[in-house]
C-alpha positions in Angstrom: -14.0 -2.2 -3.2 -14.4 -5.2 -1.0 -14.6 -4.6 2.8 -12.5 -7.3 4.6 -14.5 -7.5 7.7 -11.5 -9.7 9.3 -8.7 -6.5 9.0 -11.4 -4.0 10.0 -11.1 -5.7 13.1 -7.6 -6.2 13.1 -7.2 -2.4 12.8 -9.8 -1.5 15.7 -7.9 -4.2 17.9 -4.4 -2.6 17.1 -5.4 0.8 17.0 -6.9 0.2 20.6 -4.2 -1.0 22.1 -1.7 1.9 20.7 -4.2 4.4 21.8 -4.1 2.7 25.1 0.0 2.3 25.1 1.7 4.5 22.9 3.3 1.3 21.3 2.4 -1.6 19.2 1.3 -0.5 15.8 3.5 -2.1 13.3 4.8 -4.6 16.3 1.7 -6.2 16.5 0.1 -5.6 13.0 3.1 -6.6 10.2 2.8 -9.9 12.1 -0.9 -10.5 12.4 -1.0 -9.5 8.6 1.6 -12.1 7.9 -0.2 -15.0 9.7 -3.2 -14.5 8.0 -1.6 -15.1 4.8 -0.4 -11.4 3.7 3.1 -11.9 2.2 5.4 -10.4 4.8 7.0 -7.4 2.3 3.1 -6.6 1.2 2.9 -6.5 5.0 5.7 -3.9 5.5 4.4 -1.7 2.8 1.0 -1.4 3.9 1.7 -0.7 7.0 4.4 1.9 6.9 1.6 4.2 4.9 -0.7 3.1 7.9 1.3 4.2 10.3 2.2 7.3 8.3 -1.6 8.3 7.8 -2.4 6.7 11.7 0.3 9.4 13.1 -0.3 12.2 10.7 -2.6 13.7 12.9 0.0 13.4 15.9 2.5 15.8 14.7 -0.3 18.8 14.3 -1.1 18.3 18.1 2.3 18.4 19.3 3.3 20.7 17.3 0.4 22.9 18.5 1.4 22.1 22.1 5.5 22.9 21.4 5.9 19.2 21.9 8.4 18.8 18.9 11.9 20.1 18.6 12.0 20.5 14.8 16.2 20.4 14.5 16.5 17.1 16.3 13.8 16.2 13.7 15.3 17.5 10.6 18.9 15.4 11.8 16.9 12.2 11.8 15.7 12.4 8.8 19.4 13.6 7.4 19.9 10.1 8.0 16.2 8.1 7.9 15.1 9.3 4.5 18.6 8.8 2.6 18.6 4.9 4.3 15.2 4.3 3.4 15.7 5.1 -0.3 18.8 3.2 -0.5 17.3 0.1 1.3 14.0 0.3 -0.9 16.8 0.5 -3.6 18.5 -2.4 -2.8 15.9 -4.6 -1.9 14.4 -3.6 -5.7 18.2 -4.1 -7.6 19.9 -6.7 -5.4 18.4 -9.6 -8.3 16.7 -11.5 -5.3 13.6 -13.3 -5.9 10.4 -12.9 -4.0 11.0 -15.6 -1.8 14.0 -14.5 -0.3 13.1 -11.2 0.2 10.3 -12.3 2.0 12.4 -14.4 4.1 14.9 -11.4 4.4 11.9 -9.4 5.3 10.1 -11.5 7.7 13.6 -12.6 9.7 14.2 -9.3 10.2 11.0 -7.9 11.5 11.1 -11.0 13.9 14.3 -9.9 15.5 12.7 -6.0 15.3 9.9 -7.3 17.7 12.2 -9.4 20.2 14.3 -6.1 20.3 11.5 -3.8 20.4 9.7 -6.2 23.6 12.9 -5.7 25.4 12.8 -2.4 25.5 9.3 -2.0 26.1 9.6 -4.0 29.2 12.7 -2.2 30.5 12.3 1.5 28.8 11.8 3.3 32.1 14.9 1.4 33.9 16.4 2.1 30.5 15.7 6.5 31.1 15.8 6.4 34.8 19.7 5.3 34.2 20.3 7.9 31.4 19.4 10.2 33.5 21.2 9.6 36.4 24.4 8.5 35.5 26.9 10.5 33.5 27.6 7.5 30.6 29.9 8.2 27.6 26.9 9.2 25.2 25.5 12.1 27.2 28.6 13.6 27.2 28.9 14.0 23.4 29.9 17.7 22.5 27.1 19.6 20.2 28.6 18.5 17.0 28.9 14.5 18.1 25.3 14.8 19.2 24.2 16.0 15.9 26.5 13.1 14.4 25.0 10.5 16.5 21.5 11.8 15.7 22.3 11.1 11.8 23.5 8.3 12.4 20.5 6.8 14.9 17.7 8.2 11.8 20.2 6.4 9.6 19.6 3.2 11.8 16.2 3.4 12.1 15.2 4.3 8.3 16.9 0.9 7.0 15.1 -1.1 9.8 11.8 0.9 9.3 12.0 0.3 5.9 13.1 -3.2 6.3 10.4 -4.4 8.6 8.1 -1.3 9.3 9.0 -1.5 12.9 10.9 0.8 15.2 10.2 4.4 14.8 7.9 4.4 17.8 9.4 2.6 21.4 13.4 2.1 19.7 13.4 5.8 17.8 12.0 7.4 21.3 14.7 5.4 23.6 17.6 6.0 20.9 16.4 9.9 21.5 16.2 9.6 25.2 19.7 8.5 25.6 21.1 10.9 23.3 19.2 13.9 25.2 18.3 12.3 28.4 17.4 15.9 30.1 14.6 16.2 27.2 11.4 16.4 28.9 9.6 12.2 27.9 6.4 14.2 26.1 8.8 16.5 23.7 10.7 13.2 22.2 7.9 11.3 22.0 6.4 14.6 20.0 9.6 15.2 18.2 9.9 11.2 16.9 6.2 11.5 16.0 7.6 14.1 13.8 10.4 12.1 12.4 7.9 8.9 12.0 5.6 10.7 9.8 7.8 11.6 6.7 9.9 8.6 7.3 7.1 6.0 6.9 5.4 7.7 4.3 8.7 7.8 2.2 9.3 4.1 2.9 5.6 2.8 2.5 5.4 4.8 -1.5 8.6 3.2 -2.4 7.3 0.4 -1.0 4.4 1.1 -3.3 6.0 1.6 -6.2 7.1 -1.7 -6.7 4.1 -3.1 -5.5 4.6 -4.0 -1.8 1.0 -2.1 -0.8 -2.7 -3.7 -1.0 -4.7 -0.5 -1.1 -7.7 -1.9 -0.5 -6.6 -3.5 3.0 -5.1 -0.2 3.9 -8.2 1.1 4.2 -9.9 -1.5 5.7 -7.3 -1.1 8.1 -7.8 2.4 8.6 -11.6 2.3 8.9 -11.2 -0.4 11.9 -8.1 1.7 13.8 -9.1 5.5 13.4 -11.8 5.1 16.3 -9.7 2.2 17.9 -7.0 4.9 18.5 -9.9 7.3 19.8 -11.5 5.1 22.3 -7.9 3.9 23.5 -6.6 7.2 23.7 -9.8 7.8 26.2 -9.1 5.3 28.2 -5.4 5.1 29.0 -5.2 6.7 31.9 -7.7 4.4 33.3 -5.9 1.3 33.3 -2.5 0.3 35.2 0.9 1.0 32.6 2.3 -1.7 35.3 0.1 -4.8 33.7 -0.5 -3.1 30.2 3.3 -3.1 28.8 4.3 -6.6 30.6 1.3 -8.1 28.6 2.2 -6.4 25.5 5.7 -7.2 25.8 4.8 -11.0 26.2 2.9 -11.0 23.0 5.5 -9.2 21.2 8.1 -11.6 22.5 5.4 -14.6 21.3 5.2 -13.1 17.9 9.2 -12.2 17.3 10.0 -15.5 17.9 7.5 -17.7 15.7 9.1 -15.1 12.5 12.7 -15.1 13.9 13.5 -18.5 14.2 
């Protein structure tokens, strides 16, 4: 198996800067993979089982520390894992040809990014106002709130799928304004949770028609496993207040060269 010394990289540089963020995997990867000459649904597949083996690990540790509230969880993927199937299903039986998926594909994960940069530069305005103000959605009864959260893993499992983005910053924000009185490190455990199974269903379909290059998977993996780790280390070292404003930029960079 050849080792592409070029993605090893890649992976160290992404995994790095999720360790050192929380955010950023398939934002900044899916793209880097396409503009090196990956096709952009090849792209999406490989990365959705990255991210699925990449976060794996996550959900032992929170679940070990009580991070993860397993019914919120479970209602996601009530939603997630039925979308994903049926998008995989439609993108396989819909009679396009490569190219347009492609374009479908690659469209889409641009306007992922540009969405997913916004929030990442305004997520804690985004909380602070959940919290303090009473607004229509926190004042869903039990049953509505268990709706909504179908219907938010419904959401995110077709865009997941779609473009491999979103079940990190969007899937934790989408949480936080559906339970705004959640403490931040249990939904970020608890959409860890959801992530895992949801990505690994997407990227096998994805798989099974093809959309995964095995071999720079793991090349991938053998560069970000100790990116993560020495990220991880660091984070609390450097300022959040120039780390997400910089990340944000080159998301915004990336979106719009595939959106537009």
């Amino acid at each position: 198996m050849e080792f592409l010394y070029f993605f090893a990289l890649a992976g160290l540089l992404v995994g790095f800067v999720v360790g050192l963020t929380g955010v950023g995997g398939g934002s900044l990867m899916t793209p880097i993979l396409i503009h090196f000459g990956v096709s952009p649904a090849v792209s999406v597949g490989t990365d959705l089982l990255y991210a699925a083996i990449t976060k794996g690990g996550g959900i032992y540790v929170h679940h070990k520390k009580r991070n993860v509230d397993w019914r919120i969880a479970g209602l996601l993927c009530c939603g997630s894992l039925p979308a994903a199937l049926a998008t995989l299903w439609f993108l396989s039986a819909s009679g396009f040809d490569s190219e347009t998926v492609n374009t479908l594909i690659k469209v889409g994960l641009g306007w992922a990014i540009l969405i997913t940069a916004f929030v990442i530069l305004f997520r804690q305005q985004i909380m602070r106002y959940s919290q303090q103000n009473e607004i229509w959605i926190t004042r869903l009864t039990g049953s509505h709130q268990n709706a909504a959260t179908v219907i938010v893993g419904l959401v995110m499992g077709v865009i997941v799928t779609l473009t491999s983005i979103g079940a990190g910053a969007l899937g934790t924000v989408a949480l936080f304004l559906l339970f705004p009185f959640l403490p931040v490190v249990r939904l970020v455990g608890t959409e860890i949770a959801h992530a895992v199974p949801l990505t690994l269903v997407a990227g096998l379909g994805h798989a099974s028609v093809g959309n995964v290059d095995w071999n720079l998977l793991l090349n991938l993996l053998i560069g970000s496993l100790p990116g993560v780790f020495v990220g991880s280390h660091l984070a609390h070292r450097v300022s959040d207040k120039y780390l997400r404003p910089g990340l944000a930029v080159m998301l915004i960079y990336a979106g719009s060269k595939l959106a537009f």
